[in-house]
C-alpha positions, 0 to 999 in steps of 0.5 A, spaced: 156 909 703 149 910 702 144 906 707 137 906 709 132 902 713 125 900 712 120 904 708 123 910 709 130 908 707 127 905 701 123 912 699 131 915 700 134 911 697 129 912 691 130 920 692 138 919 691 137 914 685 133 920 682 138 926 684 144 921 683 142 918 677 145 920 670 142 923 664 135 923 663 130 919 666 124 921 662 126 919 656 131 914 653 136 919 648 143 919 650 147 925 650 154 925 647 160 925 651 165 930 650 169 927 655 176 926 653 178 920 649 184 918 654 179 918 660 173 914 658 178 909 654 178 906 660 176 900 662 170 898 666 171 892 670 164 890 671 163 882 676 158 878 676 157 871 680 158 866 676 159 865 668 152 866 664 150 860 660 149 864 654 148 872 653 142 871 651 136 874 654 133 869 654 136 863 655 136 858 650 135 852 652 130 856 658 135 854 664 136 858 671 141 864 670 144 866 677 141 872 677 145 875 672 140 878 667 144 885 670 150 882 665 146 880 660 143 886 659 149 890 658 149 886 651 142 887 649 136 891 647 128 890 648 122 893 646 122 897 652 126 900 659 125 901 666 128 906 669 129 906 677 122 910 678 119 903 676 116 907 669 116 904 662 120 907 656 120 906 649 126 903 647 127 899 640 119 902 639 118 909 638 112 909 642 109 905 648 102 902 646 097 905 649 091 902 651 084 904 647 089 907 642 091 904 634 097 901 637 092 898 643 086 894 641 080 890 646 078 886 641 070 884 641 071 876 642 076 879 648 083 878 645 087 883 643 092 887 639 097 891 640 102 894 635 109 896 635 113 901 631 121 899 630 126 905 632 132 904 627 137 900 629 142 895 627 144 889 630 152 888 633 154 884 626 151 892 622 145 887 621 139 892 621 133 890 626 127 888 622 120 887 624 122 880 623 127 878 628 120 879 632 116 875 628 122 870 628 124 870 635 115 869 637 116 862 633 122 859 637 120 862 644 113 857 642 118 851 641 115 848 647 122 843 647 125 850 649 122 852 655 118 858 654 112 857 652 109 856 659 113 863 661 109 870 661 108 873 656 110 868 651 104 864 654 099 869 652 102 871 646 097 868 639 100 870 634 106 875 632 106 878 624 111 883 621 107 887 616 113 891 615 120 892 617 119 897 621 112 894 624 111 889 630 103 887 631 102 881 637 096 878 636 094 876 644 090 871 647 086 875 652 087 881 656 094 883 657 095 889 662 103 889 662 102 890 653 106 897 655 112 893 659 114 887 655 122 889 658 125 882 657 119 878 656 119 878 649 126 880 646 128 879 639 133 874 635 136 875 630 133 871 623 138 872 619 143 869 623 139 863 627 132 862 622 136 857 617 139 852 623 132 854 627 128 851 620 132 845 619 129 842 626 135 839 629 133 843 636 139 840 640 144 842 634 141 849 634 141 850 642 149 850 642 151 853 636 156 858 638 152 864 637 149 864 643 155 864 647 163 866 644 159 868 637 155 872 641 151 878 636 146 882 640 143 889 640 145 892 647 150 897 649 157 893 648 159 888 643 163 881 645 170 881 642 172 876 646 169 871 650 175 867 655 170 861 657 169 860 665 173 868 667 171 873 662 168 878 657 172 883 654 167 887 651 167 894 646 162 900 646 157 899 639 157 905 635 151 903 632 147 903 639 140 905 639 141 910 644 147 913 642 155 910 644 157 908 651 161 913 655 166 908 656 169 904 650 171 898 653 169 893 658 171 887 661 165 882 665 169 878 669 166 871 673 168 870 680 162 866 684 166 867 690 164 873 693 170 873 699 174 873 692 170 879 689 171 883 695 178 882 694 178 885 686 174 890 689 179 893 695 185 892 690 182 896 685 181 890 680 173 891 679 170 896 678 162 894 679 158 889 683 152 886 679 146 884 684 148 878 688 155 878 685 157 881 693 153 879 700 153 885 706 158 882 709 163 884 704 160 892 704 161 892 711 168 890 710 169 895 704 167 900 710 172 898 716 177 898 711 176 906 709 175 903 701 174 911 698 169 908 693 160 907 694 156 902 695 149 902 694 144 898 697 138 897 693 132 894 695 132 887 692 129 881 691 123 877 696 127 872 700 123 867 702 124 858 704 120 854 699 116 848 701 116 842 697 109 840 696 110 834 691 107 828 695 113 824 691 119 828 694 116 831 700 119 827 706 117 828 711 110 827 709 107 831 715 109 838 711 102 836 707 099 838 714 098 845 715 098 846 721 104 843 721 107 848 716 103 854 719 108 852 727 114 852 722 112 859 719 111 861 727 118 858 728 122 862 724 126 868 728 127 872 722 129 879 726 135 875 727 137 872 720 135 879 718 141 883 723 145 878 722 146 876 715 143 883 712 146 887 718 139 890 719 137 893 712 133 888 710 125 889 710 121 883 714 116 881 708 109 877 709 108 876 702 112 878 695 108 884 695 113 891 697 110 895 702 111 901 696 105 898 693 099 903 693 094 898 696 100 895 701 095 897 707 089 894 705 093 887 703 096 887 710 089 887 714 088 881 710 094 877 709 096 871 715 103 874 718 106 869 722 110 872 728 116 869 732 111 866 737 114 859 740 106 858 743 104 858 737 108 853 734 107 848 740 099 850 739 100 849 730 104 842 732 099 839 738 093 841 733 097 836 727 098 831 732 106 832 735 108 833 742 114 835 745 119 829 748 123 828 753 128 831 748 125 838 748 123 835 740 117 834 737 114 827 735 108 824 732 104 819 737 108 813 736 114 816 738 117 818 731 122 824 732 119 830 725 126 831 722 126 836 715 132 838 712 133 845 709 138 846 704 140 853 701 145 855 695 152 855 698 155 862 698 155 865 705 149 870 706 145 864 704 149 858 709 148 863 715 142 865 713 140 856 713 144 856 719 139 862 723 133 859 720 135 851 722 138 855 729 131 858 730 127 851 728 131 846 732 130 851 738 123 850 738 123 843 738 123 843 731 129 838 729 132 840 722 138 838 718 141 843 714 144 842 706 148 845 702 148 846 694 154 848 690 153 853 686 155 850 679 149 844 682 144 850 684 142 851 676 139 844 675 132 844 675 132 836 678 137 839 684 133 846 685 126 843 685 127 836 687 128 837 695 125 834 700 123 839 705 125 845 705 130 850 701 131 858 701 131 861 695 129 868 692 126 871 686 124 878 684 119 881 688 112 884 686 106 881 682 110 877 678 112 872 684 104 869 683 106 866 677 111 862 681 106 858 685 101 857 679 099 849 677 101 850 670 108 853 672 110 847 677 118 844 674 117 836 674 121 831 670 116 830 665 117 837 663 125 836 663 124 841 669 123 848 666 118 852 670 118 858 676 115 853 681 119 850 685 115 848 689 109 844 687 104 848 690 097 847 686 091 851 689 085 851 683 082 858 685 088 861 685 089 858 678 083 861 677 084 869 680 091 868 677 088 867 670 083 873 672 088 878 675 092 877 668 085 878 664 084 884 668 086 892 665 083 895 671 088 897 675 082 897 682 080 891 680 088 887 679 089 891 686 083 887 689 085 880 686 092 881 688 090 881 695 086 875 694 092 872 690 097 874 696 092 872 702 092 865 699 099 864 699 100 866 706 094 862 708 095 857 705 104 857 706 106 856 699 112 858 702 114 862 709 117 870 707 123 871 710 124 879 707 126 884 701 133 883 700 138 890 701 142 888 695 148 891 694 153 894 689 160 896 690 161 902 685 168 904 684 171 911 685 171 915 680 164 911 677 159 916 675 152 913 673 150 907 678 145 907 681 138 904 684 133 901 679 126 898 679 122 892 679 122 888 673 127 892 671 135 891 671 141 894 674 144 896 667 139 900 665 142 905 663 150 903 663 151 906 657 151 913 660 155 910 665 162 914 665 169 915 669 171 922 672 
């Protein structure tokens, strides 16, 4: 069993993924496999947490996907890869752009352009990848009644043109610095199967065609050949993908959002692999008391945090518009203790959703607000907001009314623990809180998820990325048919204004110095309270080769087609 702690495990783990991993990391070709037929026919049991709503990379109509873009995945191709090293390859394009270059202008009016050329490809159905499908695909991503047009990169998109069938070029509104890493940000669709009933205008109609779902024809790794709704996926290995055929010929994306049941499919050798979020450490440190000869990985996941409902319609109780009194909740919260206890101690504590890897991760902890489990604090923060301890040891406002909140969190049982620690810690501080529990199945809808009143944990990806879920124009709202990554509310304009100059920004020192501002922000202000960085866990059978570790921004599977049995 591969473990790590803290920074230094993080880089470990890292440096194992390297030697572990299999098959080049440099570049993106795919050696054949000379392996025997018998052995690879095999079939690879792969779990996910729940059943995806489309195997869409982007889902369309934009809904919450449970954290299965590592399924997802599995049956599609985009513009470009991360590796585990956190580096960008080229993947349906020949080239990465490059800044300064003929595939990357800086225009003088300050927008820009970039230019892609198309590998050859072909989609699942023997359809070859045209520029097209680009084109086609930036019009549907604009459609506003779609829920991605507020979404990065989408948002900073102007225009998409196909001069050739080999030649993408995307005419951007402004600056953008991430051109070089698109991944999943802007996949392609293919035109010749979903352009008619897209130009007949009928949004609904085009939404739940079969296509996105039992009809599904992508350009990934494996090709569905059979969609079994609410348990599986068979799937077989595409001869025509673009970066040679799988290892494995066939494999099966199994739903099971019960991770007591994944742990029981893992021990009696009925799945194989684990996708991200699909098993909890409870489980890995089963599969370790129980001698299971396989490996798990534990791989530094995504920014953990509890978000504050700042929405004056919802919030209740209204004294969390108060910051000091968020700032006392910030204080109260034993996150040691949720660590060791739910994470089994491998997690890393965060302040903010920036990992200590970054390059200038010693300059932004000098500046952020950190908020250590210090009960002094809390009294002075809820004195100063106008609330002092009762007879009951709970804190109540001067007419004698008790602060009560309520904390809900998705009901898998990492997430209940970590609610019941979390609401442990407040209520121990004098901080009455009630606790809520959301079905799964319910955690999806964007009312449910966004509408809370005081308090609900959640996680996201880690890094940069994680400022667009605080700005104004991302805020999920019932005008909007709630699509938008902040579930929050939170609005705060000069971090608009420094998030729109970050993204305008190709000087790396200069991103660096308004990340910091950017994270000092969030803290200062408690758009939320940091709980930590995830160790996400991955249980890999016996006898898998290929699994590993991967980077931020990119994708558990990201080279799932060298994966193989021996």
């Amino acid at each position: 069993m591969v473990r790590w702690r803290g920074l230094g495990g993080i880089l470990g783990l890292f440096s194992l993924a390297i030697l572990a991993a299999c098959g080049p990391a440099g570049g993106p070709s795919a050696p054949q496999t000379d392996e025997p037929r018998s052995t690879q026919q095999r079939r690879l049991v792969v779990v996910t947490r729940g059943e995806p709503p489309s195997l869409s990379v982007k889902i369309i109509p934009a809904v919450p996907a449970l954290g299965d873009a590592a399924a997802r995945d599995l049956f599609n191709a985009n513009l470009d890869y991360i590796d585990e090293r956190e580096i960008a390859h080229p993947y349906l394009e020949t080239d990465l752009p490059r800044l300064n270059s003929d595939n990357w202008l800086v225009l003088p009016d300050g927008r820009m352009q970039t230019t892609h050329r198309l590998r050859q490809a072909v989609w699942h159905d023997g359809a070859p990848l045209s520029a097209n499908d680009f084109a086609f695909s930036w019009r549907v991503y604009a459609t506003p009644e779609l829920g991605h047009v507020n979404t990065v990169p989408i948002s900073e998109i102007e225009e998409v043109t196909a001069p050739d069938p080999a030649t993408v070029i995307i005419r951007w509104k402004r600056p953008f610095p991430d051109a070089d890493r698109l991944t999943t940000g802007f996949p392609p669709l293919p035109t010749h199967i979903l352009e008619e009933s897209f130009g007949r205008g009928d949004i609904d109609a085009f939404t739940k065609q079969s296509y996105w779902t039992t009809q599904y024809v992508g350009l990934g790794p494996w090709k569905v050949d059979h969609w079994e709704q609410g348990a599986f996926v068979d799937a077989s290995a595409f001869d025509g993908y673009v970066l040679g055929r799988p290892k494995i010929d066939r494999i099966r994306l199994a739903f099971n959002a019960d991770p007591i049941g994944v742990l029981a499919t893992v021990l009696a050798g009925e799945a194989h692999v684990t996708i991200p979020f699909t098993m909890y450490p409870e489980q890995a440190d089963v599969l370790a008391q129980q001698g299971w000869p396989g490996s798990v990985l534990w791989i530094p996941g995504g920014w953990r945090r509890v978000e504050v409902q700042h929405r004056p319609d919802f919030l209740n109780p209204k004294a969390l518009q108060q910051l000091p009194v968020r700032k006392a909740f910030a204080h109260a919260l034993d996150r040691s203790a949720v660590n060791d206890t739910v994470y089994s101690g491998k997690s890393i504590i965060a302040d903010s959703p920036i990992l200590p890897t970054a390059t200038y991760y010693a300059d932004l902890d000098r500046v952020i607000a950190h908020y250590p489990y210090d009960l002094r604090r809390v009294e002075q923060f809820m004195n100063e907001a106008g609330f002092t301890k009762g007879p009951d040891g709970n804190y109540a406002a001067a007419n004698g009314e008790r602060l009560t909140v309520e904390l809900k969190a998705n009901n898998t049982e990492a997430f209940v623990k970590e609610a019941q620690i979390i609401a442990a810690s407040w209520r121990q501080a004098g901080l009455d809180t009630t606790e809520a529990t959301v079905p799964i199945a319910q955690s999806s809808s964007g009312e449910v998820r966004n509408g809370f009143s005081g308090f609900y944990s959640g996680q996201g990806g880690s890094g940069e990325s994680q400022f667009d879920s605080y700005l104004t124009r991302t805020v999920a709202t019932p005008q909007n048919n709630w699509v938008g990554s902040n579930r929050a509310g939170f609005s705060d304009p000069n971090f608009d204004r420094l998030r729109q100059t970050f993204a305008g920004s190709l000087d790396r020192s200069e991103r660096n110095r308004l990340a910091i501002e950017l994270a000092q922000i969030l803290t200062d202000q408690v758009a939320c309270i940091s709980l930590l960085f995830t160790a996400n866990t991955e249980a890999v059978a016996p006898g898998l080769v290929g699994p590993g570790s991967y980077g931020q921004g990119g994708s558990f599977t990201w080279n799932s087609y060298l994966w193989e049995w021996q």
